[in-house]
PDBQT receptor file of N, H, CA, C and O in Angstrom, charges set to zero:
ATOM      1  N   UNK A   1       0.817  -1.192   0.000  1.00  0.00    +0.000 N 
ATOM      2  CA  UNK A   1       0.000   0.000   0.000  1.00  0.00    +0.000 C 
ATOM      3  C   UNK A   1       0.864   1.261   0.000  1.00  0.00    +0.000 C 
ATOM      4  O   UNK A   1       0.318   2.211  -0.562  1.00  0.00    +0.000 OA
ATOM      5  N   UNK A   2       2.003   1.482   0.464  1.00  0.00    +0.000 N 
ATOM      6  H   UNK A   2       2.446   0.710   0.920  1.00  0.00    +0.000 HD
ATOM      7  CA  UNK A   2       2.988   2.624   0.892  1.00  0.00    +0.000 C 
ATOM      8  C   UNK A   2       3.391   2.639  -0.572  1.00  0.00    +0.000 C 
ATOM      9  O   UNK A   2       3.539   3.720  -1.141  1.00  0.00    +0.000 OA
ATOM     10  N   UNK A   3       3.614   1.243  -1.345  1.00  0.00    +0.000 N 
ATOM     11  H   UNK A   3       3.494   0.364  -0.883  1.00  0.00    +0.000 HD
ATOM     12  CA  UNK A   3       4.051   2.141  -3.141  1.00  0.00    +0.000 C 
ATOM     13  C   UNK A   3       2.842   2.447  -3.675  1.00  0.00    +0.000 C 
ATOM     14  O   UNK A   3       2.923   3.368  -4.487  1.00  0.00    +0.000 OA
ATOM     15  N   UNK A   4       1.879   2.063  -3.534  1.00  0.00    +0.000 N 
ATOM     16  H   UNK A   4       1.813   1.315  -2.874  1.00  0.00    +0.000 HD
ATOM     17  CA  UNK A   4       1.055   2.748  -4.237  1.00  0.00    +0.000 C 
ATOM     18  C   UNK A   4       0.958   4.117  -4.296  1.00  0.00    +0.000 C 
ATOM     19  O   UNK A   4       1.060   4.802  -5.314  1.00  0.00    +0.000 OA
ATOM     20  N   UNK A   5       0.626   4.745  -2.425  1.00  0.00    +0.000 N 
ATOM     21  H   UNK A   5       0.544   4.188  -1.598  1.00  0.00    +0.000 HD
ATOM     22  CA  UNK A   5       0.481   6.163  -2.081  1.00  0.00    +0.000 C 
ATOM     23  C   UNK A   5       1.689   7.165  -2.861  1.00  0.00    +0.000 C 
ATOM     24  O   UNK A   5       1.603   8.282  -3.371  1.00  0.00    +0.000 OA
ATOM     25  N   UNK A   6       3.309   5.818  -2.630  1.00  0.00    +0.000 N 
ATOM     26  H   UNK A   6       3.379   4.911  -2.217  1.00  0.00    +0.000 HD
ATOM     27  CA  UNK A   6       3.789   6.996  -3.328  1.00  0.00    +0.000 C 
ATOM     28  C   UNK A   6       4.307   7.232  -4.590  1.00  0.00    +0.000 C 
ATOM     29  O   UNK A   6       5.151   8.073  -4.897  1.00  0.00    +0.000 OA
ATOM     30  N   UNK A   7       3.841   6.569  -5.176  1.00  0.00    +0.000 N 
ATOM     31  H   UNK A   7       3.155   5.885  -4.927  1.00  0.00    +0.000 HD
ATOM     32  CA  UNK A   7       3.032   6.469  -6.900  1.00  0.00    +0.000 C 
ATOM     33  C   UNK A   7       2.722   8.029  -7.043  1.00  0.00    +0.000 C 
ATOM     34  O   UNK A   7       3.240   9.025  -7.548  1.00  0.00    +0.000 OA
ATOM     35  N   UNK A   8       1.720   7.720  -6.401  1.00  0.00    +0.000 N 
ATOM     36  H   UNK A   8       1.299   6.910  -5.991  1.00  0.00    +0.000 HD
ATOM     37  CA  UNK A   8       0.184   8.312  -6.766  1.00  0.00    +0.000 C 
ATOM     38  C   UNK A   8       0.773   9.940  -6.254  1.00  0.00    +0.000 C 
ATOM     39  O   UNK A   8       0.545  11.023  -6.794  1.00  0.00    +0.000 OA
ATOM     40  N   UNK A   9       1.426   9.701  -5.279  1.00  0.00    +0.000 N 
ATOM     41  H   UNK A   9       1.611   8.822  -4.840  1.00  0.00    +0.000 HD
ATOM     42  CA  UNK A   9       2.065  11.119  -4.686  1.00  0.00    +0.000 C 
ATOM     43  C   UNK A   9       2.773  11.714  -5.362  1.00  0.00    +0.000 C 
ATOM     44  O   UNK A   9       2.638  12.937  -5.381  1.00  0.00    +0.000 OA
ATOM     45  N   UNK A  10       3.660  11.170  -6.068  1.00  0.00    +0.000 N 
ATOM     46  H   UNK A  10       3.769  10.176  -6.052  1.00  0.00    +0.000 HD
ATOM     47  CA  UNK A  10       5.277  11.588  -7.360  1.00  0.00    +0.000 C 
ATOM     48  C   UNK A  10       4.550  12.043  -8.326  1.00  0.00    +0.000 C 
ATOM     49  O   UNK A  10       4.995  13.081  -8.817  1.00  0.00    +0.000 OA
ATOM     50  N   UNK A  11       3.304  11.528  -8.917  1.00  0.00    +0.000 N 
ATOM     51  H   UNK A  11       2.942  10.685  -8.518  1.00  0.00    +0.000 HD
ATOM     52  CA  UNK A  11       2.214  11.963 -10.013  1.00  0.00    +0.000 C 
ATOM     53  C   UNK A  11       1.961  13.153  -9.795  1.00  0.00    +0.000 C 
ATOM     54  O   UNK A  11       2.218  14.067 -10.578  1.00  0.00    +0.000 OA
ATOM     55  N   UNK A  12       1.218  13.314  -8.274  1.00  0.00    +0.000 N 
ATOM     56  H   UNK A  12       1.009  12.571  -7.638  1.00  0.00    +0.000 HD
ATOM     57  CA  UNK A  12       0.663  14.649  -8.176  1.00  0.00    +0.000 C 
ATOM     58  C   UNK A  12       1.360  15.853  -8.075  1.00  0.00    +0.000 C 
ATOM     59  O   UNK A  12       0.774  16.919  -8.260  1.00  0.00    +0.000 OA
ATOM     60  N   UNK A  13       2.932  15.784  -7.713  1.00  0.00    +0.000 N 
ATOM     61  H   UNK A  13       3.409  14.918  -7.562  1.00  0.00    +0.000 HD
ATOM     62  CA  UNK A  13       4.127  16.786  -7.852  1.00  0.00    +0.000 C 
ATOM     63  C   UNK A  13       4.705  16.366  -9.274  1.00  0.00    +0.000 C 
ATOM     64  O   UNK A  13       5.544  17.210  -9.587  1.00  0.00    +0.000 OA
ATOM     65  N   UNK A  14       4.632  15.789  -9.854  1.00  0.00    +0.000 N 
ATOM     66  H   UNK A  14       3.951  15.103  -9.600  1.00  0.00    +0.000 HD
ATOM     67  CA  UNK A  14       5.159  15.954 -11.217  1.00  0.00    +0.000 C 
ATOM     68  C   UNK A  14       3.963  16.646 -11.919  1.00  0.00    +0.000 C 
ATOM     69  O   UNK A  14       4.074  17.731 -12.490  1.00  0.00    +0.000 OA
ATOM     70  N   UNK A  15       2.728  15.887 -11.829  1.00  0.00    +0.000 N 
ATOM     71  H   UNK A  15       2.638  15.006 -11.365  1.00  0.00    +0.000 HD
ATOM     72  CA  UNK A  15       1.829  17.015 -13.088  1.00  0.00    +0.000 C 
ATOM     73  C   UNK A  15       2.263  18.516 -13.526  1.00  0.00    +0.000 C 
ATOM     74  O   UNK A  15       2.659  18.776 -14.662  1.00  0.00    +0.000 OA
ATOM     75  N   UNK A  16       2.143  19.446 -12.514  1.00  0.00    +0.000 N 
ATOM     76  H   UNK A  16       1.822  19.235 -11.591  1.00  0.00    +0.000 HD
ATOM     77  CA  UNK A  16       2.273  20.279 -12.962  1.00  0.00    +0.000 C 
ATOM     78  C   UNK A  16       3.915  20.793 -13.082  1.00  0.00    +0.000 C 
ATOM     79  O   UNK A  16       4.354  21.842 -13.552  1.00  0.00    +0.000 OA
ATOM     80  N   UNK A  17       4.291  20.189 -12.762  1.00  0.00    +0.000 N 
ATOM     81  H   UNK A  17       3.934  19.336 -12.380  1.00  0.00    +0.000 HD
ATOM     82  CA  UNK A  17       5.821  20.827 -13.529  1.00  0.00    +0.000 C 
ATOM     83  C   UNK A  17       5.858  20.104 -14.875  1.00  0.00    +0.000 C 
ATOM     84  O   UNK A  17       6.677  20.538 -15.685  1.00  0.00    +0.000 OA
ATOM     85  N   UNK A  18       5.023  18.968 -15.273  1.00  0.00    +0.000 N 
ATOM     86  H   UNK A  18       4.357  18.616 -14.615  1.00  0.00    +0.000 HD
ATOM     87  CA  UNK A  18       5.307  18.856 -16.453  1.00  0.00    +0.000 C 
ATOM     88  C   UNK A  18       4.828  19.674 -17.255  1.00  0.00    +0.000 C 
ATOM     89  O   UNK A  18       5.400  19.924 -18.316  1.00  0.00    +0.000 OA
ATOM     90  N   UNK A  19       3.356  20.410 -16.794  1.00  0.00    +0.000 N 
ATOM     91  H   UNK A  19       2.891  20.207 -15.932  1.00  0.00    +0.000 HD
ATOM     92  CA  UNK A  19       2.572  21.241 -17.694  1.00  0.00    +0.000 C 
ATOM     93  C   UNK A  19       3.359  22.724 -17.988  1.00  0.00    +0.000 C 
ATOM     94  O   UNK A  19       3.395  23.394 -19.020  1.00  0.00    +0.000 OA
ATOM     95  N   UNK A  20       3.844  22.909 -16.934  1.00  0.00    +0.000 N 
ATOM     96  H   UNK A  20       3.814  22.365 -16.096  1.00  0.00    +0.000 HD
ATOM     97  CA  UNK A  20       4.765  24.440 -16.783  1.00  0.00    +0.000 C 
ATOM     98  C   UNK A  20       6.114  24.079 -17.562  1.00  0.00    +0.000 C 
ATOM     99  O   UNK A  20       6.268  24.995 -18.370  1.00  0.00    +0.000 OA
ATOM    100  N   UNK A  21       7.029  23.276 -17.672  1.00  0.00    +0.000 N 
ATOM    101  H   UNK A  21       6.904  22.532 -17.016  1.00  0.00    +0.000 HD
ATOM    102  CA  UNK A  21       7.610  22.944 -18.531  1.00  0.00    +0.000 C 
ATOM    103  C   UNK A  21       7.268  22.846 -19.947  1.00  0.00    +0.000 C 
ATOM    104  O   UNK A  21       8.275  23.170 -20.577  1.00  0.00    +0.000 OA
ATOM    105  N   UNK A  22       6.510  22.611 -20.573  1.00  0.00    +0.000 N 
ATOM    106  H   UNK A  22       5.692  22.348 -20.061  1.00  0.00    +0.000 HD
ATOM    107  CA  UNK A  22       5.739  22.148 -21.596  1.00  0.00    +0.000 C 
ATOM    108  C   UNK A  22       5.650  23.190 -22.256  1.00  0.00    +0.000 C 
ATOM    109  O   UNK A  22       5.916  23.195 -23.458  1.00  0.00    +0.000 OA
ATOM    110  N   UNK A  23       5.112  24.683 -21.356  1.00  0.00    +0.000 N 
ATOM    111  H   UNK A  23       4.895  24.679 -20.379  1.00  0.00    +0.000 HD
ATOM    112  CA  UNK A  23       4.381  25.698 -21.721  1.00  0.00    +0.000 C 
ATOM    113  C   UNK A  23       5.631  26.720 -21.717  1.00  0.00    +0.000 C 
ATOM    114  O   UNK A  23       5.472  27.705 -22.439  1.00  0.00    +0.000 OA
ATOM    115  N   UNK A  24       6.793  26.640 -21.046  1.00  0.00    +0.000 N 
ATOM    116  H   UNK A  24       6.922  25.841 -20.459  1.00  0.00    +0.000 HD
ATOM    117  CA  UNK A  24       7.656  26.857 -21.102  1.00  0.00    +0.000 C 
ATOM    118  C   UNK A  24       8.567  26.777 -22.247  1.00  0.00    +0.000 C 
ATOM    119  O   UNK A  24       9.072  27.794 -22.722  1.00  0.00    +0.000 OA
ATOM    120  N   UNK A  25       8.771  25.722 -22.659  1.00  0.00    +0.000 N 
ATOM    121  H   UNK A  25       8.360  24.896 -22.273  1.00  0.00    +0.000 HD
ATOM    122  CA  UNK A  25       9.661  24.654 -23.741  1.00  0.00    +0.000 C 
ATOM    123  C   UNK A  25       9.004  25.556 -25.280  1.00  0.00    +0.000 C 
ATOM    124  O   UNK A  25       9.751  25.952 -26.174  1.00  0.00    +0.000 OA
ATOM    125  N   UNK A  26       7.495  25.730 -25.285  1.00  0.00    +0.000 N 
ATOM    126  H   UNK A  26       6.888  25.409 -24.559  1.00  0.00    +0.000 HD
ATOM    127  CA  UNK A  26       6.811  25.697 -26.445  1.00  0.00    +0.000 C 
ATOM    128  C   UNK A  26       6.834  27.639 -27.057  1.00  0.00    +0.000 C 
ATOM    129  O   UNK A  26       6.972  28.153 -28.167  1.00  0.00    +0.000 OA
ATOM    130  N   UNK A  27       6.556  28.375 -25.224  1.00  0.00    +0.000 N 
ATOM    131  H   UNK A  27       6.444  27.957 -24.322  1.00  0.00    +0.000 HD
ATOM    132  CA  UNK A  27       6.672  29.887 -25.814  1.00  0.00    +0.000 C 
ATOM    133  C   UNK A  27       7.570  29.975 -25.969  1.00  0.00    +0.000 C 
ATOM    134  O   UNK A  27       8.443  29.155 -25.686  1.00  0.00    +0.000 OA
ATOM    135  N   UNK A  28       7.751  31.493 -26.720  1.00  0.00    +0.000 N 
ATOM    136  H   UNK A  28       7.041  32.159 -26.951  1.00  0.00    +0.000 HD
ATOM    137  CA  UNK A  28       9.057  32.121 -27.165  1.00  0.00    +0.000 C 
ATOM    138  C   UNK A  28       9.006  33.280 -26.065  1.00  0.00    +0.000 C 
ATOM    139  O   UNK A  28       8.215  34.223 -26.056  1.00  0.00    +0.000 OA
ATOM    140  N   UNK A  29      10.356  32.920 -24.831  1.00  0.00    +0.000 N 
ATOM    141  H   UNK A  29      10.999  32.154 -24.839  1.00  0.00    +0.000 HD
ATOM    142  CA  UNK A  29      10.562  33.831 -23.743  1.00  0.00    +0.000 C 
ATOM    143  C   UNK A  29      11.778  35.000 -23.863  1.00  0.00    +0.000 C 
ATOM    144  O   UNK A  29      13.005  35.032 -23.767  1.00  0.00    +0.000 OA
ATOM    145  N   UNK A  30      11.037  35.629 -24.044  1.00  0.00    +0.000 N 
ATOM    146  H   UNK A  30      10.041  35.603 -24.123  1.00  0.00    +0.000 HD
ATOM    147  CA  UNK A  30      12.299  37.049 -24.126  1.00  0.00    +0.000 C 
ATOM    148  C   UNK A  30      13.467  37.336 -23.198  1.00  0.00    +0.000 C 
ATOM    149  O   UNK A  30      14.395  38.129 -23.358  1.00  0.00    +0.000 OA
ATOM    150  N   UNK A  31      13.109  36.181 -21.791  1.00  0.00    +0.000 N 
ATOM    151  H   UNK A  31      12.356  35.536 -21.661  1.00  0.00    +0.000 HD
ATOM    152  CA  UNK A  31      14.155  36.917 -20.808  1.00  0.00    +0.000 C 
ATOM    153  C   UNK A  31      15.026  35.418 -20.903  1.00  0.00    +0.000 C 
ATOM    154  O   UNK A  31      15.887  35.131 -20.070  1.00  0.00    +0.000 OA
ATOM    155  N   UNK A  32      14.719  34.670 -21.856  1.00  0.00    +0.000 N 
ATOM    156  H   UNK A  32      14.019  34.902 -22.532  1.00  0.00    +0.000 HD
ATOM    157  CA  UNK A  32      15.514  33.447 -21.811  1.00  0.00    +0.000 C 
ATOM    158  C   UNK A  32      16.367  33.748 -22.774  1.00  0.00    +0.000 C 
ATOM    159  O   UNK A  32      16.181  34.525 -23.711  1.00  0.00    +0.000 OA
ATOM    160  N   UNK A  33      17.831  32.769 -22.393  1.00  0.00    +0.000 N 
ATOM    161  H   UNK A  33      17.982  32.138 -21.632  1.00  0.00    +0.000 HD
ATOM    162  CA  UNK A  33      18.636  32.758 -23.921  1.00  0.00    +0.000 C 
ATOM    163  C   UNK A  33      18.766  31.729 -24.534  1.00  0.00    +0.000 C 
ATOM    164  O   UNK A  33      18.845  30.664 -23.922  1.00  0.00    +0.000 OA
ATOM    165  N   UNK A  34      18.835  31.799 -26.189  1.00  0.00    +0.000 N 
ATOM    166  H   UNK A  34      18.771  32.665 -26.686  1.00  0.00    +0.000 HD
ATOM    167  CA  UNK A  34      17.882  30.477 -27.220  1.00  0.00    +0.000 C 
ATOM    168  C   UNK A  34      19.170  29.402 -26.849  1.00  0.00    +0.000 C 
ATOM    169  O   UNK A  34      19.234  28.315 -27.423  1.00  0.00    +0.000 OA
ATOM    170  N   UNK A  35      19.996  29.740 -26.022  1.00  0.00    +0.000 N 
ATOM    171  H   UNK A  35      19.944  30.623 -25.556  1.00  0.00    +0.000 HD
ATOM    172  CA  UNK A  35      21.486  28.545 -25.429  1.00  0.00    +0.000 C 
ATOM    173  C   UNK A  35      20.520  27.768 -24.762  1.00  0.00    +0.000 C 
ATOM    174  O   UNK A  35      20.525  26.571 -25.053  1.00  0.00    +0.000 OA
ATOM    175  N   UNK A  36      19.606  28.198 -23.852  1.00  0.00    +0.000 N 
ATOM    176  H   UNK A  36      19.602  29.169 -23.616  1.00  0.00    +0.000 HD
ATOM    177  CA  UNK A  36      18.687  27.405 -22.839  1.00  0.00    +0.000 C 
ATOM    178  C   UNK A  36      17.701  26.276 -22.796  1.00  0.00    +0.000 C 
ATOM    179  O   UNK A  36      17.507  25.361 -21.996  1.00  0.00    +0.000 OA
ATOM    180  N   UNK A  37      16.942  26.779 -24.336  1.00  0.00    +0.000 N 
ATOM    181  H   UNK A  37      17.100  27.522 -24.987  1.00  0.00    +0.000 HD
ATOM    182  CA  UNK A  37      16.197  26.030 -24.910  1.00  0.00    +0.000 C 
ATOM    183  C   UNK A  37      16.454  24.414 -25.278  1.00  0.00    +0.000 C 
ATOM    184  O   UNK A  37      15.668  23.475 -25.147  1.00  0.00    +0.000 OA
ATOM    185  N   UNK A  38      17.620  24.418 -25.708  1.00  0.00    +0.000 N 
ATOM    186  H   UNK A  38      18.258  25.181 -25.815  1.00  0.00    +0.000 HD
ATOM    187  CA  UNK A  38      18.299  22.847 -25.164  1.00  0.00    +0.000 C 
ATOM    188  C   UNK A  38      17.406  22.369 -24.189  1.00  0.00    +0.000 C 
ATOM    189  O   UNK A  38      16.324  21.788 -24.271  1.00  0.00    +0.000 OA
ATOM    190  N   UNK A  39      18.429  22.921 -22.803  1.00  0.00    +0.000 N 
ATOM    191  H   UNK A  39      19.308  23.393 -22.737  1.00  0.00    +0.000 HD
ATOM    192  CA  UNK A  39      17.761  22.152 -21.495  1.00  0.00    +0.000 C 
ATOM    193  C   UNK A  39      16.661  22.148 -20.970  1.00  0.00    +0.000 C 
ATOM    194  O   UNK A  39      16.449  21.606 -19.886  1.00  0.00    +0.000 OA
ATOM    195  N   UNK A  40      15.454  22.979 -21.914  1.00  0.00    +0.000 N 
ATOM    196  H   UNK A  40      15.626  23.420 -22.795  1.00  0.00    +0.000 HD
ATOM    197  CA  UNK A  40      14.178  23.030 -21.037  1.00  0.00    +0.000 C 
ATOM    198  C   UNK A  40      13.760  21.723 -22.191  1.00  0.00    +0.000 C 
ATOM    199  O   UNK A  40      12.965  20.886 -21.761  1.00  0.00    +0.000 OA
ATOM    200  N   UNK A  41      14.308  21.537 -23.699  1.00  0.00    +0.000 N 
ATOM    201  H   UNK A  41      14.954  22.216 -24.048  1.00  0.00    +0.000 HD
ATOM    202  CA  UNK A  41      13.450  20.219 -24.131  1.00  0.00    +0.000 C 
ATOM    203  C   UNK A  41      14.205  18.576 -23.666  1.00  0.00    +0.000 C 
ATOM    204  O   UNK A  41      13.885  17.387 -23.679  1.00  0.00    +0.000 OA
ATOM    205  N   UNK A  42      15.460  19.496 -23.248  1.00  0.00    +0.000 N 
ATOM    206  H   UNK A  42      15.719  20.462 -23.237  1.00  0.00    +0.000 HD
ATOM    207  CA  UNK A  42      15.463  17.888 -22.417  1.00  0.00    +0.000 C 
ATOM    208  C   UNK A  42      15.089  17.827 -21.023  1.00  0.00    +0.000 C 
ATOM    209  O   UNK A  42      15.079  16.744 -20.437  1.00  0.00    +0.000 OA
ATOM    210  N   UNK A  43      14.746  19.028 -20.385  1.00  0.00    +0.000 N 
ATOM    211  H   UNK A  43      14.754  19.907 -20.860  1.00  0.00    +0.000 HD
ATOM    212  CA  UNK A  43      14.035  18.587 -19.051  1.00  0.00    +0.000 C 
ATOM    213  C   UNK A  43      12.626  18.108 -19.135  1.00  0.00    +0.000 C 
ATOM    214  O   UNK A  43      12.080  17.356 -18.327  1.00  0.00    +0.000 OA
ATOM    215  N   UNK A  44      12.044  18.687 -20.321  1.00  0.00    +0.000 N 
ATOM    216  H   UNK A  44      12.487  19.298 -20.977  1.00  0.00    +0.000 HD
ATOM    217  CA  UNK A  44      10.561  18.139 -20.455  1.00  0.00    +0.000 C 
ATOM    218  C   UNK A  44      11.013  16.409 -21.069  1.00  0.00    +0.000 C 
ATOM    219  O   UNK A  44      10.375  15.523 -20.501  1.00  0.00    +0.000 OA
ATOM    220  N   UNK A  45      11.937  15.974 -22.043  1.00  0.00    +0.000 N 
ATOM    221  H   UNK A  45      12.455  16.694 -22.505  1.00  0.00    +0.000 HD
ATOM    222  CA  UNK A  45      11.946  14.785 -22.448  1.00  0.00    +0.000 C 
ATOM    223  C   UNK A  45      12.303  14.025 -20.794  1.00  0.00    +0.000 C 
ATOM    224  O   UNK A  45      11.875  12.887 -20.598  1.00  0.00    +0.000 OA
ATOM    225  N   UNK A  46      12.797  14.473 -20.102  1.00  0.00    +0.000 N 
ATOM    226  H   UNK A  46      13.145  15.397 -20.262  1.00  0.00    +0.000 HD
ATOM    227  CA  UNK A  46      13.052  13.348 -18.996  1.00  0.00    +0.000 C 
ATOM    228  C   UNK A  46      11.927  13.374 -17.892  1.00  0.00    +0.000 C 
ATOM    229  O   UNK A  46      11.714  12.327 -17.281  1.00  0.00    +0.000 OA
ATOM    230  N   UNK A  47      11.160  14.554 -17.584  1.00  0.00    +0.000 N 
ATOM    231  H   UNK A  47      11.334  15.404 -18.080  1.00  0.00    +0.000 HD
ATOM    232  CA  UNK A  47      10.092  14.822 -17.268  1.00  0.00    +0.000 C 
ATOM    233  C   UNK A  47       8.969  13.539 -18.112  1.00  0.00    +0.000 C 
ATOM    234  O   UNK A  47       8.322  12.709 -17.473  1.00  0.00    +0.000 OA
ATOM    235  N   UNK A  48       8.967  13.627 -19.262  1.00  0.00    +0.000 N 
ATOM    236  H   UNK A  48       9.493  14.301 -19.780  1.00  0.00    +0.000 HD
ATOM    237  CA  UNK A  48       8.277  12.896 -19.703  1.00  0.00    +0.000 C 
ATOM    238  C   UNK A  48       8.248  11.627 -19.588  1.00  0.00    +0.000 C 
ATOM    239  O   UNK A  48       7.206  10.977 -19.507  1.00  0.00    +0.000 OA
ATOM    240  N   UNK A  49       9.595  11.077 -19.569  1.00  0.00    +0.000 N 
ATOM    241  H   UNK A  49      10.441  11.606 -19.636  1.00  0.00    +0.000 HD
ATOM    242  CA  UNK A  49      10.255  10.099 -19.091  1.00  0.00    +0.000 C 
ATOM    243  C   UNK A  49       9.788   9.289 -17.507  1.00  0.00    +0.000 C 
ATOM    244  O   UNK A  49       9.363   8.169 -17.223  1.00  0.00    +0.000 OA
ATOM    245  N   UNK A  50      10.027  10.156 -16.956  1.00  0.00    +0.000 N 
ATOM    246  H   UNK A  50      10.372  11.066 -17.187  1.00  0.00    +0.000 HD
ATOM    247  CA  UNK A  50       9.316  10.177 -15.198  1.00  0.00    +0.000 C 
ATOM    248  C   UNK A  50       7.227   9.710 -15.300  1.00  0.00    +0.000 C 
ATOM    249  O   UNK A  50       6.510   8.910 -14.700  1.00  0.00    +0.000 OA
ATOM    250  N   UNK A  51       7.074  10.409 -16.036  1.00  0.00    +0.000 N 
ATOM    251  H   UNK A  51       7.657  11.059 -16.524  1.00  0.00    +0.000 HD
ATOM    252  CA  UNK A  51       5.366  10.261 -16.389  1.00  0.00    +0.000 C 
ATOM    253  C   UNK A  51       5.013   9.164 -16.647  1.00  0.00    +0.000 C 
ATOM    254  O   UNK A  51       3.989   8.568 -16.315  1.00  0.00    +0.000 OA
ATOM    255  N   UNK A  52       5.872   8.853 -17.263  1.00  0.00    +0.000 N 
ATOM    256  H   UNK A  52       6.704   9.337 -17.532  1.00  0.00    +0.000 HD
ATOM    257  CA  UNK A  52       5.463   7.434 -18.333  1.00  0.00    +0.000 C 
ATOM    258  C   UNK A  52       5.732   6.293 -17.523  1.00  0.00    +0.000 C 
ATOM    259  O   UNK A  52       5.016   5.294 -17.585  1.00  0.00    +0.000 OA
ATOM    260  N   UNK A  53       6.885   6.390 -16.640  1.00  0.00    +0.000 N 
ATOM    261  H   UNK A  53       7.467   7.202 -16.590  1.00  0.00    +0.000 HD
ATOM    262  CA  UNK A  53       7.520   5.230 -15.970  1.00  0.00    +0.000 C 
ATOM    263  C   UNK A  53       6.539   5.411 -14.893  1.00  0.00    +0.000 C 
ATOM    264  O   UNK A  53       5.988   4.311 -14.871  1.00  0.00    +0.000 OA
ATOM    265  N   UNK A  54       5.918   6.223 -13.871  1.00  0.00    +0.000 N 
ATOM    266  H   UNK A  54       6.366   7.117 -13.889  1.00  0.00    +0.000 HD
ATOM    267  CA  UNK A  54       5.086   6.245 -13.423  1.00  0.00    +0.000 C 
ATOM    268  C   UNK A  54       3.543   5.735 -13.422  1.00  0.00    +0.000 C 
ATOM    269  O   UNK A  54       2.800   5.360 -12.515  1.00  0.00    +0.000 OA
ATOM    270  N   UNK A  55       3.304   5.946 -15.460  1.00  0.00    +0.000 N 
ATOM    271  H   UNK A  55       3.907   6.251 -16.197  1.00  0.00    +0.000 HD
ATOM    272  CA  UNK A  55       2.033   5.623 -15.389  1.00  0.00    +0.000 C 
ATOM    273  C   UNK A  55       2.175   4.094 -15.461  1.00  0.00    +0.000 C 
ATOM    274  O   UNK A  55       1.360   3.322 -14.953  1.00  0.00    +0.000 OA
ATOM    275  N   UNK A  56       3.126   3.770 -16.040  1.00  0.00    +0.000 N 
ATOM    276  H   UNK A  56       3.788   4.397 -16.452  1.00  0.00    +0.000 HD
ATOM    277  CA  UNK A  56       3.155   2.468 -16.029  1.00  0.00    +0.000 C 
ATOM    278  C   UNK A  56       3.239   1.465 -14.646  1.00  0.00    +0.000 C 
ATOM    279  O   UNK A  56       2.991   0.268 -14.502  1.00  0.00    +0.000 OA
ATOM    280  N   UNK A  57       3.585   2.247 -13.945  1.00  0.00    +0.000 N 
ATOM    281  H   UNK A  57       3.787   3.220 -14.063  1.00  0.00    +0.000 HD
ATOM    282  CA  UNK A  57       3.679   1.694 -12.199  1.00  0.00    +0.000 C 
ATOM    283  C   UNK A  57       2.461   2.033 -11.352  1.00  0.00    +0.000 C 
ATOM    284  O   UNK A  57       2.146   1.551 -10.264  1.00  0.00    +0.000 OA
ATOM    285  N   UNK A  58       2.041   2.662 -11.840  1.00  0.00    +0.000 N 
ATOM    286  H   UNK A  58       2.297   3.054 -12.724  1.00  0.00    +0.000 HD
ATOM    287  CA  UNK A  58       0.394   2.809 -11.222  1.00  0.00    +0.000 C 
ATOM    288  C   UNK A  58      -0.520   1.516 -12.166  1.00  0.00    +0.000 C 
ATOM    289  O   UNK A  58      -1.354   0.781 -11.637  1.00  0.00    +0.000 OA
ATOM    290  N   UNK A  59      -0.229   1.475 -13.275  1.00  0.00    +0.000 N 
ATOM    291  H   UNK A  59       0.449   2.072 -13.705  1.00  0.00    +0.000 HD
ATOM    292  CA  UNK A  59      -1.172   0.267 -13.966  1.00  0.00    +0.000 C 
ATOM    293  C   UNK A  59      -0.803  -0.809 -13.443  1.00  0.00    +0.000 C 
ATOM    294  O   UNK A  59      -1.693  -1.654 -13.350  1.00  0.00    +0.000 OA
ATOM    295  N   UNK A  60       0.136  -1.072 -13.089  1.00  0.00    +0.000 N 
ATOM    296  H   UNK A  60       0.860  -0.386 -13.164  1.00  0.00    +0.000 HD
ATOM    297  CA  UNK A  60       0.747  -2.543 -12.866  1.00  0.00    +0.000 C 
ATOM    298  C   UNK A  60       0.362  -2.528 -11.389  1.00  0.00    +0.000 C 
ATOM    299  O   UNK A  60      -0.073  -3.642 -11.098  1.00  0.00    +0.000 OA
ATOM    300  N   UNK A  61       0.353  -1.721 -10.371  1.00  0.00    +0.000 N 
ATOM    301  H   UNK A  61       0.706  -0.816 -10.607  1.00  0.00    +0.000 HD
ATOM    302  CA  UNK A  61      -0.032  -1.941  -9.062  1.00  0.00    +0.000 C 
ATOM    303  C   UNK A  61      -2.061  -1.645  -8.749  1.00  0.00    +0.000 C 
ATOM    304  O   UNK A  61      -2.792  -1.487  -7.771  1.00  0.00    +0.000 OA
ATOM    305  N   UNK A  62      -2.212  -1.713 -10.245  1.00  0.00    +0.000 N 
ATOM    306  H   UNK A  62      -1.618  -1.841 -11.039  1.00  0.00    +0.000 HD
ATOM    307  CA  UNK A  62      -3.870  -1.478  -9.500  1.00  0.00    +0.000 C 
ATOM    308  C   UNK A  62      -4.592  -2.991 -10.337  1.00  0.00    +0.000 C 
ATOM    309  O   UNK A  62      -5.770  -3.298 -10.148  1.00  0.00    +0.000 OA
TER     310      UNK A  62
């Protein structure tokens, strides 16, 4: 029961940094420099990464 909760817990602190990342990654930010843009699409690819391995660990434990 304790992996499940903290499944389900890592989900609910990842959602939205994935969404703010995302929205991040996609505008064009004036106070950013285009050097940066690199690391915000690989923080969203490993972000994404985290989601996926997650959802897949919530299916397998329910």
């Amino acid at each position: 029961m304790l992996i499940r909760t903290n499944i389900l817990t890592f989900r609910n602190i990842i959602f939205p940094q994935r969404k703010l990342l995302k929205t991040l990654e996609i505008k064009d930010m004036d106070f950013l420099i285009e050097a940066l843009e690199v690391y915000f699409s690989d923080l969203v690819d490993h972000i994404e990464k985290i989601w996926d391995t997650l959802e897949n660990c919530k299916e397998l434990i329910e």
